[in-house]
NUMAR-883900 format. One record per residue (C-alpha): residue number from 0; residue in three letters; x negated, y negated, z negated. Coordinates in steps of 0.02 Angstrom, whole numbers, plus 50000, padded with zeros to 5 digits. Example, Ala and Ser with C-alpha at 12.3 -4.5 7.8 and 13.67 -1.06 7.14 Angstrom:
REM residues 2
+-----+-----+-------+-------+-------+
!   k !   r !     u !     v !     w !
+-----+-----+-------+-------+-------+
!   0 ! ALA ! 49385 ! 50225 ! 49610 !
!   1 ! SER ! 49316 ! 50053 ! 49643 !
+-----+-----+-------+-------+-------+
REM end
This chain:
REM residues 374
+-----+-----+-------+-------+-------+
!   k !   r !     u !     v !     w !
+-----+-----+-------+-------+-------+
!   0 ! UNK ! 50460 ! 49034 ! 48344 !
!   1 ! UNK ! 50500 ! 48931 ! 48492 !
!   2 ! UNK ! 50371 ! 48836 ! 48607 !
!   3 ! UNK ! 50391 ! 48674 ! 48681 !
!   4 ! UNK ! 50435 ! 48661 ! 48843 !
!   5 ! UNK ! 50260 ! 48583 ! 48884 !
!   6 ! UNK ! 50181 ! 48720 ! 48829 !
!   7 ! UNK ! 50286 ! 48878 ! 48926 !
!   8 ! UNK ! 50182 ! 48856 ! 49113 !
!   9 ! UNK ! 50070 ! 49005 ! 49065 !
!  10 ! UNK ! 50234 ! 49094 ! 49037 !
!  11 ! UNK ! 50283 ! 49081 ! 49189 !
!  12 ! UNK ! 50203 ! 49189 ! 49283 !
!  13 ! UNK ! 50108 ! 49358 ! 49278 !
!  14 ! UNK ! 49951 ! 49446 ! 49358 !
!  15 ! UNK ! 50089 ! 49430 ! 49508 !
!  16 ! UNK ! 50030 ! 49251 ! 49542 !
!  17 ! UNK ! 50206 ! 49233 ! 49557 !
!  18 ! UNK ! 50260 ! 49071 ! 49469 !
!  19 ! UNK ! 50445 ! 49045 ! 49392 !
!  20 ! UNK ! 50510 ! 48929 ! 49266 !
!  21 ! UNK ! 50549 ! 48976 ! 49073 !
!  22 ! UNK ! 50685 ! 48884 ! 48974 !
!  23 ! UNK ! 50600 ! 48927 ! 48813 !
!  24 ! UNK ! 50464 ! 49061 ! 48750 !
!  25 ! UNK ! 50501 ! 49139 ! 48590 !
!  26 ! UNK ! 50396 ! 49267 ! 48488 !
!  27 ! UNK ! 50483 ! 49405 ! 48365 !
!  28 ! UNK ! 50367 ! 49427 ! 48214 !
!  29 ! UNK ! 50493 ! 49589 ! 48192 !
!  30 ! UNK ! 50646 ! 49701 ! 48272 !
!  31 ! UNK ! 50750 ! 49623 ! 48185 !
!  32 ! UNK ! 50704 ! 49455 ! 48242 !
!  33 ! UNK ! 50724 ! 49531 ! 48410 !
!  34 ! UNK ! 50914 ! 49595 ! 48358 !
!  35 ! UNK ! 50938 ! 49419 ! 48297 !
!  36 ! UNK ! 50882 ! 49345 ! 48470 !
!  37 ! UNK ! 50948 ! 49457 ! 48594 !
!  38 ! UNK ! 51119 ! 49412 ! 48503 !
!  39 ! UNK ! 51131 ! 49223 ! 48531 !
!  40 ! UNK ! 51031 ! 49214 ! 48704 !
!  41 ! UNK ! 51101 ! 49228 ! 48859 !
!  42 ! UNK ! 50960 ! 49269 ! 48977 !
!  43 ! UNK ! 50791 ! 49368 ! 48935 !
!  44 ! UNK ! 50678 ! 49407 ! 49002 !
!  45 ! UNK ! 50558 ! 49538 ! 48901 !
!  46 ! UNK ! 50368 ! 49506 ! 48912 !
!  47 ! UNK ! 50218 ! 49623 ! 48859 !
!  48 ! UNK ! 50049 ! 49579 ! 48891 !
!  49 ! UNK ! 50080 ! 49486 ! 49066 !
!  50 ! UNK ! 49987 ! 49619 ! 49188 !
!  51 ! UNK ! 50131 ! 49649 ! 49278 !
!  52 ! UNK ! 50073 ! 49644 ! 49474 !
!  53 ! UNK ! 50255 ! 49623 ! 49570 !
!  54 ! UNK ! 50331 ! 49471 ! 49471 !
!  55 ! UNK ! 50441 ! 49590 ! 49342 !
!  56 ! UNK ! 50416 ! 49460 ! 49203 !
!  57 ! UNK ! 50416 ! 49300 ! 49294 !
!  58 ! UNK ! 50572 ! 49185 ! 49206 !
!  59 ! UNK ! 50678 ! 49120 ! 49348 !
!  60 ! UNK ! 50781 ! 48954 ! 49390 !
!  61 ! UNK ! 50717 ! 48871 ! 49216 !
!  62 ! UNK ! 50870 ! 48957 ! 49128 !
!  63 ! UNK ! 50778 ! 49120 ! 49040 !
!  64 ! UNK ! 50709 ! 49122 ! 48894 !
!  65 ! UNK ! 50556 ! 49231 ! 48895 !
!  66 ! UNK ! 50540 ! 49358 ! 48730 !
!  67 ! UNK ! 50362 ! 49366 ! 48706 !
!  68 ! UNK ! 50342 ! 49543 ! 48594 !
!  69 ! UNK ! 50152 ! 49512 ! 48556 !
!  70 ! UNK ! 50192 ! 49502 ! 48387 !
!  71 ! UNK ! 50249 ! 49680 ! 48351 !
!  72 ! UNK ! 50095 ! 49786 ! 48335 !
!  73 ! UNK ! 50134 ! 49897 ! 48179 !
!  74 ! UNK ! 50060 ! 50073 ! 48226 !
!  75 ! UNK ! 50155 ! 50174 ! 48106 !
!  76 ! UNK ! 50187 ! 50356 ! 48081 !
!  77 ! UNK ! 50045 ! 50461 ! 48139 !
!  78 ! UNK ! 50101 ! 50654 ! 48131 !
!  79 ! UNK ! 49946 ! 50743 ! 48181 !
!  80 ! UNK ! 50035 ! 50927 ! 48152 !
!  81 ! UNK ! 50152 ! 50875 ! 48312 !
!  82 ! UNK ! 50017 ! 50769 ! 48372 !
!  83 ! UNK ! 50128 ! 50590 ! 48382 !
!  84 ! UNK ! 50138 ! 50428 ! 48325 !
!  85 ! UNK ! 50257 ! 50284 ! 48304 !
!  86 ! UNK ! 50211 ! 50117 ! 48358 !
!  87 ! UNK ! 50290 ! 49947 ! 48397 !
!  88 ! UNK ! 50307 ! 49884 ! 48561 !
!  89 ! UNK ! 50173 ! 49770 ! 48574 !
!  90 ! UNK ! 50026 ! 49867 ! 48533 !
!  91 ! UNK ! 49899 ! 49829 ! 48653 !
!  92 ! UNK ! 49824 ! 50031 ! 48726 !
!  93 ! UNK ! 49650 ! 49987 ! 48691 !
!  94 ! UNK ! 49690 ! 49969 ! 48511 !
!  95 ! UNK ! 49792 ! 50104 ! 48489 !
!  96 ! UNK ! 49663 ! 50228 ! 48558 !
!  97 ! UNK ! 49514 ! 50147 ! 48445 !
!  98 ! UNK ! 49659 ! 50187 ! 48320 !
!  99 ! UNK ! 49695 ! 50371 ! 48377 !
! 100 ! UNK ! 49476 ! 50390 ! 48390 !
! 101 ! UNK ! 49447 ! 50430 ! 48201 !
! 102 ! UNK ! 49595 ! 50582 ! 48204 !
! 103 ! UNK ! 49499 ! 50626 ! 48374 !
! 104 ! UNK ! 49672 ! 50623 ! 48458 !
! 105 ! UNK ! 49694 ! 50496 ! 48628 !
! 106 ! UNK ! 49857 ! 50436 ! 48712 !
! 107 ! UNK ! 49815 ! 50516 ! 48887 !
! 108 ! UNK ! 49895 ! 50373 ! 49018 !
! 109 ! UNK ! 49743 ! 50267 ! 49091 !
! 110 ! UNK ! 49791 ! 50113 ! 49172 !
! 111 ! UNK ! 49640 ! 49968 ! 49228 !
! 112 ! UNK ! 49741 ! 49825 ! 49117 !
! 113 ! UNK ! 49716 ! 49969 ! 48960 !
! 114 ! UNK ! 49597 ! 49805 ! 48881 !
! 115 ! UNK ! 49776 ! 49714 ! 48867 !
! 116 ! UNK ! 49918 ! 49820 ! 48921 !
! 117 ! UNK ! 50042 ! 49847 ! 48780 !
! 118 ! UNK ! 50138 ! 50007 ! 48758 !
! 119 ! UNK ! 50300 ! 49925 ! 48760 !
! 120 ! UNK ! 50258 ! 49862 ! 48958 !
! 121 ! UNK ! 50189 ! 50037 ! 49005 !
! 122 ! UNK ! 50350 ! 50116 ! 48967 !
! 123 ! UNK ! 50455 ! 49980 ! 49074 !
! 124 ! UNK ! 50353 ! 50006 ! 49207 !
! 125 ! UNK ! 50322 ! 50196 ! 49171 !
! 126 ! UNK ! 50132 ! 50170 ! 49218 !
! 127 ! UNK ! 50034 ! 50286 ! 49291 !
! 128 ! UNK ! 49823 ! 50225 ! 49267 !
! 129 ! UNK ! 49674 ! 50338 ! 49335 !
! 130 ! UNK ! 49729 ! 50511 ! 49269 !
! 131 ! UNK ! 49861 ! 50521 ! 49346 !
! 132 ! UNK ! 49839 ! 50684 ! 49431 !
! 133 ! UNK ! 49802 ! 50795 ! 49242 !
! 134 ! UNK ! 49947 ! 50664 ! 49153 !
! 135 ! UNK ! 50074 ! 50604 ! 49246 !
! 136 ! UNK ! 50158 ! 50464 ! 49200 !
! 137 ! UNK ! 50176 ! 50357 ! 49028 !
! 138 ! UNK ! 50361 ! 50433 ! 49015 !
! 139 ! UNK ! 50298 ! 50617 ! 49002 !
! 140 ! UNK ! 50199 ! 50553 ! 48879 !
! 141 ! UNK ! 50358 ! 50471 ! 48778 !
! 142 ! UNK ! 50453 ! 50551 ! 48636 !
! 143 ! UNK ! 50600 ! 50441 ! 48611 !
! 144 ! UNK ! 50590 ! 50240 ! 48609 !
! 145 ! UNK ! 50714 ! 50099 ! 48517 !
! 146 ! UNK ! 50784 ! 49978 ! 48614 !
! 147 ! UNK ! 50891 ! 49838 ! 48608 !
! 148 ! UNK ! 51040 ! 49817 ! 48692 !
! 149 ! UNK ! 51124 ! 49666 ! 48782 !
! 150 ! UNK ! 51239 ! 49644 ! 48589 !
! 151 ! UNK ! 51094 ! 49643 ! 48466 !
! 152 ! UNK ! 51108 ! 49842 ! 48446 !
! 153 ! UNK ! 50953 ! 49945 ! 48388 !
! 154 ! UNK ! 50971 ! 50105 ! 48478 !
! 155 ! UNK ! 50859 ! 50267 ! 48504 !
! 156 ! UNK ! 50862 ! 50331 ! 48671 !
! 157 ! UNK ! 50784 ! 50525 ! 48677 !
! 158 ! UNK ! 50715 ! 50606 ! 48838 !
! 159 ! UNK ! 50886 ! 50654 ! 48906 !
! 160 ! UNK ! 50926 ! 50441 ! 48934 !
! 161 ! UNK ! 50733 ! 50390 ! 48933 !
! 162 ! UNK ! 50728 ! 50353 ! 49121 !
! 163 ! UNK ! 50889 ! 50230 ! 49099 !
! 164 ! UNK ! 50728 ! 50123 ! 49012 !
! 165 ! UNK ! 50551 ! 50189 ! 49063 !
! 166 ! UNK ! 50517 ! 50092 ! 49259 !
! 167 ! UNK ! 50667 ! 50005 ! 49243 !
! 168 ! UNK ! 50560 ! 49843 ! 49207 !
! 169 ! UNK ! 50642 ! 49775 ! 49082 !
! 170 ! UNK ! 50827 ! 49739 ! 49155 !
! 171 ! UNK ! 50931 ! 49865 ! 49049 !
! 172 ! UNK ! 50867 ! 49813 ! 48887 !
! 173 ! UNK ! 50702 ! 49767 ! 48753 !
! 174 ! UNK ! 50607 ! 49901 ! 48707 !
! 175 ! UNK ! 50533 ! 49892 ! 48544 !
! 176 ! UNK ! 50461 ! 50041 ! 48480 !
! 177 ! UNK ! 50419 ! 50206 ! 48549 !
! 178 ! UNK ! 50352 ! 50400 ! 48483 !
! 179 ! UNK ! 50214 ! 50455 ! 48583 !
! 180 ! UNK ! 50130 ! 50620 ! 48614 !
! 181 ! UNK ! 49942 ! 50621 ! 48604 !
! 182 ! UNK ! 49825 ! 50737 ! 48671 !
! 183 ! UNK ! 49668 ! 50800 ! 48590 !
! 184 ! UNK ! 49512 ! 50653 ! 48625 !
! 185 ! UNK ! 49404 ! 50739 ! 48791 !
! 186 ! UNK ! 49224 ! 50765 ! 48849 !
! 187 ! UNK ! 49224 ! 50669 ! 48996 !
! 188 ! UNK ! 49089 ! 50663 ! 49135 !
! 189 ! UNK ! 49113 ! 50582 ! 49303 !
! 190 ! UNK ! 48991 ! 50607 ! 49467 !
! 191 ! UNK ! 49008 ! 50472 ! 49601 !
! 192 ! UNK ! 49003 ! 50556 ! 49760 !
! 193 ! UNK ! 48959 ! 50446 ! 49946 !
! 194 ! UNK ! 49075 ! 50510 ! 50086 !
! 195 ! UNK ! 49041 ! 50478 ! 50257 !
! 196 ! UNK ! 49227 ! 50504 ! 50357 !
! 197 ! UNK ! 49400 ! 50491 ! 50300 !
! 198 ! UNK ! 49420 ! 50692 ! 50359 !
! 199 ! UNK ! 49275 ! 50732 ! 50226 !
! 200 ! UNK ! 49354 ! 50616 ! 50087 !
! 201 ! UNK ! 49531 ! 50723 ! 50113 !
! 202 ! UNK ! 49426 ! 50898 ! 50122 !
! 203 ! UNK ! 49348 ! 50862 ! 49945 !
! 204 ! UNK ! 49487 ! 50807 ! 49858 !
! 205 ! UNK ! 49584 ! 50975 ! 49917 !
! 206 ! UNK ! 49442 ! 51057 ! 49843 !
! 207 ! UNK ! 49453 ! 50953 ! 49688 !
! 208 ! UNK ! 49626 ! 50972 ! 49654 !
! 209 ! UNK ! 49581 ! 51157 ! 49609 !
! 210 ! UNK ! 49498 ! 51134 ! 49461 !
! 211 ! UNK ! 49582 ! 51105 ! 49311 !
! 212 ! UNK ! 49455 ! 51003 ! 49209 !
! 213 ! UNK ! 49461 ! 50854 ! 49358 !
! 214 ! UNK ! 49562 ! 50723 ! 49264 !
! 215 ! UNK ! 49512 ! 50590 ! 49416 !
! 216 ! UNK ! 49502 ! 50536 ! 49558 !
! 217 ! UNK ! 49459 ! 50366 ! 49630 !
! 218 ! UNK ! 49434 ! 50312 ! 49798 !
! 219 ! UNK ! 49359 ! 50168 ! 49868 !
! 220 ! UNK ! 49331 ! 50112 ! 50056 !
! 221 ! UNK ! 49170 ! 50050 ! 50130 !
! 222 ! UNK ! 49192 ! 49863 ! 50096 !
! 223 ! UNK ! 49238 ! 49878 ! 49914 !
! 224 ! UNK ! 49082 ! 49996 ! 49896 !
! 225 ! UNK ! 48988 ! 49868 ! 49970 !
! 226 ! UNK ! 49060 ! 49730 ! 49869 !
! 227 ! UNK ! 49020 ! 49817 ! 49698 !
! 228 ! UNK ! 48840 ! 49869 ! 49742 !
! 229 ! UNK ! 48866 ! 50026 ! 49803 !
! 230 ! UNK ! 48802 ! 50101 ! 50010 !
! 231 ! UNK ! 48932 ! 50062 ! 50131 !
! 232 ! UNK ! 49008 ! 50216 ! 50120 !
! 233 ! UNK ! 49172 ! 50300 ! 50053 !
! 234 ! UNK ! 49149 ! 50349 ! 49878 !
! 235 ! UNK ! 49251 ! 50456 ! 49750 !
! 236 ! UNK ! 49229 ! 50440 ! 49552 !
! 237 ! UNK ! 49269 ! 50620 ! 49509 !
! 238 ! UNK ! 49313 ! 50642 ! 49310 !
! 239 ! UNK ! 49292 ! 50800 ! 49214 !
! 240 ! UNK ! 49360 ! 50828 ! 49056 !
! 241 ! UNK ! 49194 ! 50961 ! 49046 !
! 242 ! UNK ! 48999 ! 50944 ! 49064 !
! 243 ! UNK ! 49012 ! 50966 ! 49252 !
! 244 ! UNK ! 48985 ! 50766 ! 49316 !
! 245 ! UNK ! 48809 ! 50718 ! 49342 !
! 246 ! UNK ! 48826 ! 50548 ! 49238 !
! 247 ! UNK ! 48866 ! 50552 ! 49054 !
! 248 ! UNK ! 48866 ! 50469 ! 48887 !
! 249 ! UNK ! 48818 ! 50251 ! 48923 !
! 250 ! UNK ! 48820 ! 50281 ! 49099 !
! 251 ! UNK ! 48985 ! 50358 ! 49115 !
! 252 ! UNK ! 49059 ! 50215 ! 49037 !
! 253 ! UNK ! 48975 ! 50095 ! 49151 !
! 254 ! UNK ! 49043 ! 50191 ! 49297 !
! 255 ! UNK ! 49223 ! 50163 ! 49237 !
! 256 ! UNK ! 49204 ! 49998 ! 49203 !
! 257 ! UNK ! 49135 ! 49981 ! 49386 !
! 258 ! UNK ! 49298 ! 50035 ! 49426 !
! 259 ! UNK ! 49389 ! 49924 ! 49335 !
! 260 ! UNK ! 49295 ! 49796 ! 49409 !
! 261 ! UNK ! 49366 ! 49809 ! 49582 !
! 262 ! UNK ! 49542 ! 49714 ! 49590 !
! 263 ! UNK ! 49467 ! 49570 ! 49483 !
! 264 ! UNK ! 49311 ! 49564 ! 49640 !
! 265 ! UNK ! 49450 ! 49564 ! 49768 !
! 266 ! UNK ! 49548 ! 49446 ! 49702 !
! 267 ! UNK ! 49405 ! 49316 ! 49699 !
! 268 ! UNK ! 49363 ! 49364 ! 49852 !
! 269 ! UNK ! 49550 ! 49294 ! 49931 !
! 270 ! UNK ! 49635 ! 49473 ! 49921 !
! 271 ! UNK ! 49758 ! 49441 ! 49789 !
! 272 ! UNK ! 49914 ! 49527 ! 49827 !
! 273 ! UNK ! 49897 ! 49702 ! 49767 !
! 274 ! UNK ! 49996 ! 49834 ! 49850 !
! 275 ! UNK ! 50045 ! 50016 ! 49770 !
! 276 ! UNK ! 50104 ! 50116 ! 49898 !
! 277 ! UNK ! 50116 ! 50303 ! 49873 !
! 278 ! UNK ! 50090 ! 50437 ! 49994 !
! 279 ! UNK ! 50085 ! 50621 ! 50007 !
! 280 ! UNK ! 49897 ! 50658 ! 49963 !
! 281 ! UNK ! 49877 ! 50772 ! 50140 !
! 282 ! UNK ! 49927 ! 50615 ! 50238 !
! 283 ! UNK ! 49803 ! 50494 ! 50198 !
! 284 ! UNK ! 49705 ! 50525 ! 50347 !
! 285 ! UNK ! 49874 ! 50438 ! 50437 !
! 286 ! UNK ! 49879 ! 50269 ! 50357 !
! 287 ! UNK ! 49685 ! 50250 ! 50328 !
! 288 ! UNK ! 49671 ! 50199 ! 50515 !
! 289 ! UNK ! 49798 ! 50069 ! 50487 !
! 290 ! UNK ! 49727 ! 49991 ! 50345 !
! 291 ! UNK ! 49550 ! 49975 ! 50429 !
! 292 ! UNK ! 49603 ! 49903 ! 50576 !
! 293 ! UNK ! 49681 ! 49765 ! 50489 !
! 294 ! UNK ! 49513 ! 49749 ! 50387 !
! 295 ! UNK ! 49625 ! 49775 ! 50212 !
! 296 ! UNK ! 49501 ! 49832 ! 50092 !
! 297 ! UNK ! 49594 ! 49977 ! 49979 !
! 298 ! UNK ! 49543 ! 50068 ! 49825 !
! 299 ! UNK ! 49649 ! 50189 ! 49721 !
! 300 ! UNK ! 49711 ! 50360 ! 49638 !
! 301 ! UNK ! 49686 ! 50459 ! 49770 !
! 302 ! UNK ! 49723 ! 50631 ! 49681 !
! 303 ! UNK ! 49917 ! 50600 ! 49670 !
! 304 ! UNK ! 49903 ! 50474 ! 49817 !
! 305 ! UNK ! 49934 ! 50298 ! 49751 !
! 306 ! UNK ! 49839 ! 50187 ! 49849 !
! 307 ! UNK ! 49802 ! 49990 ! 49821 !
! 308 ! UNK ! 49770 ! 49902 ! 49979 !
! 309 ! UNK ! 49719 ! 49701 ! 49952 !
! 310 ! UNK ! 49793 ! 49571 ! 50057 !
! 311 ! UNK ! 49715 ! 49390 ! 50078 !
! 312 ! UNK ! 49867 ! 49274 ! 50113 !
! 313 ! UNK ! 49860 ! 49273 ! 50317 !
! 314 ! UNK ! 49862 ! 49476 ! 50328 !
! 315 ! UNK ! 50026 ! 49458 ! 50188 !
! 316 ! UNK ! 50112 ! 49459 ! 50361 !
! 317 ! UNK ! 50066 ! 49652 ! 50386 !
! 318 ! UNK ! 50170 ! 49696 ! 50226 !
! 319 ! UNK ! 50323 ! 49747 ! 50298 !
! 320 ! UNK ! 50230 ! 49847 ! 50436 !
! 321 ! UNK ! 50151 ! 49925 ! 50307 !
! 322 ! UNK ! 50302 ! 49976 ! 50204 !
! 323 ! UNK ! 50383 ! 50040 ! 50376 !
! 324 ! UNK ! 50232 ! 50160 ! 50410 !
! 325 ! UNK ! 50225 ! 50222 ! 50225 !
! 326 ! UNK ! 50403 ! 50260 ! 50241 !
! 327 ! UNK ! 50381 ! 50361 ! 50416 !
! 328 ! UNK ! 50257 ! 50467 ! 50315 !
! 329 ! UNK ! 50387 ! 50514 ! 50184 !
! 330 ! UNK ! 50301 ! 50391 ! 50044 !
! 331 ! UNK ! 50360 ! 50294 ! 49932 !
! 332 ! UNK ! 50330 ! 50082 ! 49922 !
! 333 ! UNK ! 50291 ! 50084 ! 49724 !
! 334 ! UNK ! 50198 ! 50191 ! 49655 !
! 335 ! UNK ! 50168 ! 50109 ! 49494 !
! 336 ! UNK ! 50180 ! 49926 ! 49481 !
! 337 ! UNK ! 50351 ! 49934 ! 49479 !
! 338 ! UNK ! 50481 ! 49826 ! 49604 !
! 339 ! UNK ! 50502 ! 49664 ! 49521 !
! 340 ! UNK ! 50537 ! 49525 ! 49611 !
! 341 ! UNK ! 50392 ! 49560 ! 49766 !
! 342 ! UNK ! 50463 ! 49717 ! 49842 !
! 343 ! UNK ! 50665 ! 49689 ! 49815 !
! 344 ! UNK ! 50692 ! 49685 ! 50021 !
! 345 ! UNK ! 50618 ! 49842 ! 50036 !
! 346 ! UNK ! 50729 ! 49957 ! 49929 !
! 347 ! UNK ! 50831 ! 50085 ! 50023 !
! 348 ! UNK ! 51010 ! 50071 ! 50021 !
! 349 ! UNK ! 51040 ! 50215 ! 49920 !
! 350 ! UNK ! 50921 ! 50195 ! 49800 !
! 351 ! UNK ! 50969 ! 50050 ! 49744 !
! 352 ! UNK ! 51133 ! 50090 ! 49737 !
! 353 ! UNK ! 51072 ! 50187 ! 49575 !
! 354 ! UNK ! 50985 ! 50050 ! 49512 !
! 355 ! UNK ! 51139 ! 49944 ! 49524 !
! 356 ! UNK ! 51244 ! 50104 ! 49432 !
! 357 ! UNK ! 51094 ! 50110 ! 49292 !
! 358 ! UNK ! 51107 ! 49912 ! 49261 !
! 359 ! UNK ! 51332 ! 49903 ! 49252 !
! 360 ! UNK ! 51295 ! 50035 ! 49138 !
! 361 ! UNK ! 51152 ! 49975 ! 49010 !
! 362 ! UNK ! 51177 ! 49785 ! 49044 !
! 363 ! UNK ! 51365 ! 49779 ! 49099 !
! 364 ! UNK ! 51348 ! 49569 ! 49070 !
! 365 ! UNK ! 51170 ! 49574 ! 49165 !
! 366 ! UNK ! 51068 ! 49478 ! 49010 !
! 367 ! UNK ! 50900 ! 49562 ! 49042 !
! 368 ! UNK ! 50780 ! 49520 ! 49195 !
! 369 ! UNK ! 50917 ! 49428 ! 49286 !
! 370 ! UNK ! 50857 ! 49444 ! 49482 !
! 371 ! UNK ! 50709 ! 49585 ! 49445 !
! 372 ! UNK ! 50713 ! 49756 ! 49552 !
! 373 ! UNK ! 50894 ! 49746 ! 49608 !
+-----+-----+-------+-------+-------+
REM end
């Protein structure tokens, strides 16, 4: 099914902001379809479920055609011996866990989009989410997926080639299905704890990372407590997967839905562009300073040290000061949002010499993502 060009604008762009311009939209009721597609178009660009933050599935130059894989949501194969399941590439991760809730088994990976995520976009971007720190990534969490190369071939990539796919955005090739490992569903409890100094916030998460049954933990500065209702302090949501948080049951869900609630306030608040640097955890007390005295409200995984600081559009100009100071602390400039088309200049050299190797190698006549990453 192809849209008309009047109706493509809202597929041009993704939770970026970042606006492009689509030659066509088309939507794959099956792989096949997508074999059938891939074969006779020249550029594609892959879409899941448009939460992409860095521009990664924004169509470029009106010339791609953007592959909209909404459509395949067939959650198939459930082994509960092995504790996997098969499923198509555009199951959304909210379904797929109300799915996985009656066999009491859970896909682990946590990310705030999770109401419209789709799995097939979590493993391009390899998110990370809130657990981070007891899961990992969405590619430790991956059995084998299919993709689709640049000639129409359906091929299954295992763990030995999986990272020529997962956080590669979409530029080597369309994934369409994927085995997952699940985990056993959890008792989770959460306490919310006020923190006066950036020194106490880094002493208690030290101490947290200790105990096994923390699962997470999410920081937020003084102004985004504020903002969501909270004293002006620094606060930490601190998940157990045990009986040892102080809010439970209704509440508990409340509290992570607070959470989730904190881009979407920014955003309407001016703060838009959404940053994911990642630091070493011990050196957070070194780029906290910087981020207050430019007033850039941040919020984020503290555990494993992905941090989201919010720009409004005049303090945009502190990006690349930013990047340079993350670097100087041995950190990285994506930590899960992936590179897209937002954070291309600030690649090093080397790495993106492997990036270039990956793509000549997957996509040797550069069909997929034209311009994204690299």
């Amino acid at each position: 099914m192809t849209l008309n060009k009047s109706t493509t604008k809202s597929y041009e762009t993704d939770a970026s902001g970042l606006r492009g311009k689509a030659k066509e939209v088309i939507f794959p009721n099956s792989i096949p379809e997508v074999q059938k597609i891939v074969t006779i178009t020249p550029k594609i660009v892959p879409r899941g479920g448009g939460t992409g933050l860095a521009g990664g599935a924004v169509p470029q130059n009106g010339q791609d055609t953007v592959l909209d894989l909404s459509k395949l949501t067939r959650i198939q194969s459930l082994d509960k011996e092995r504790s996997s399941i098969e499923v198509e590439a555009g199951v959304i991760l909210d379904d797929l866990q109300h799915h996985l809730k009656r066999y009491n088994l859970e896909f682990p990976v946590n990310p705030s989009s999770h109401t419209i995520a789709t799995i097939g976009g979590m493993i391009a971007t390899d998110a990370v989410g809130s657990r981070a720190i007891k899961y990992g990534r969405t590619s430790k969490w991956v059995k084998w997926v299919d993709i689709v190369d640049s000639q129409g071939n359906l091929q299954r990539k295992g763990a030995t080639e999986l990272s020529d796919y997962a956080g590669m955005e979409g530029t080597t090739g369309v994934i369409v299905k994927a085995c997952l490992k699940l985990s056993p569903r959890k008792l989770r409890t959460a306490s919310l704890v006020p923190l006066e100094t950036v020194k106490e916030t880094l002493a208690l998460v030290r101490q947290l990372k200790l105990d096994s049954s923390v699962s997470m933990m999410e920081f937020m500065d003084k102004r985004i407590s504020k903002d969501l209702g909270l004293e002006e302090r620094y606060h930490l949501i601190v998940e157990y997967e045990s009986d040892k948080g102080k809010i439970k049951d209704g509440a508990y869900e409340k509290l992570l839905a607070l959470r989730d609630r904190t881009y979407p306030l920014l955003a309407s608040e001016g703060y838009t562009r959404i940053e994911d640097p990642k630091i070493l955890t011990d050196r957070f007390d070194k780029i906290m300073p910087w981020f207050e005295s430019k007033n850039i409200p941040v919020f984020g995984h503290l555990g494993v040290g992905i941090l989201h600081p919010c720009f409004n559009h005049d303090q945009e100009k502190f990006i690349p000061e930013m990047m340079k100071l993350v670097r100087k602390l041995g950190g990285q400039i994506s930590g899960e949002h992936g590179i897209g088309l937002l954070k291309k200049s600030f690649i090093e050299p080397n790495d993106k010499k492997i990036l270039v190797n990956i793509k000549k190698r997957t996509d040797p006549i550069n069909k997929f993502n034209q311009g994204k990453v690299i």
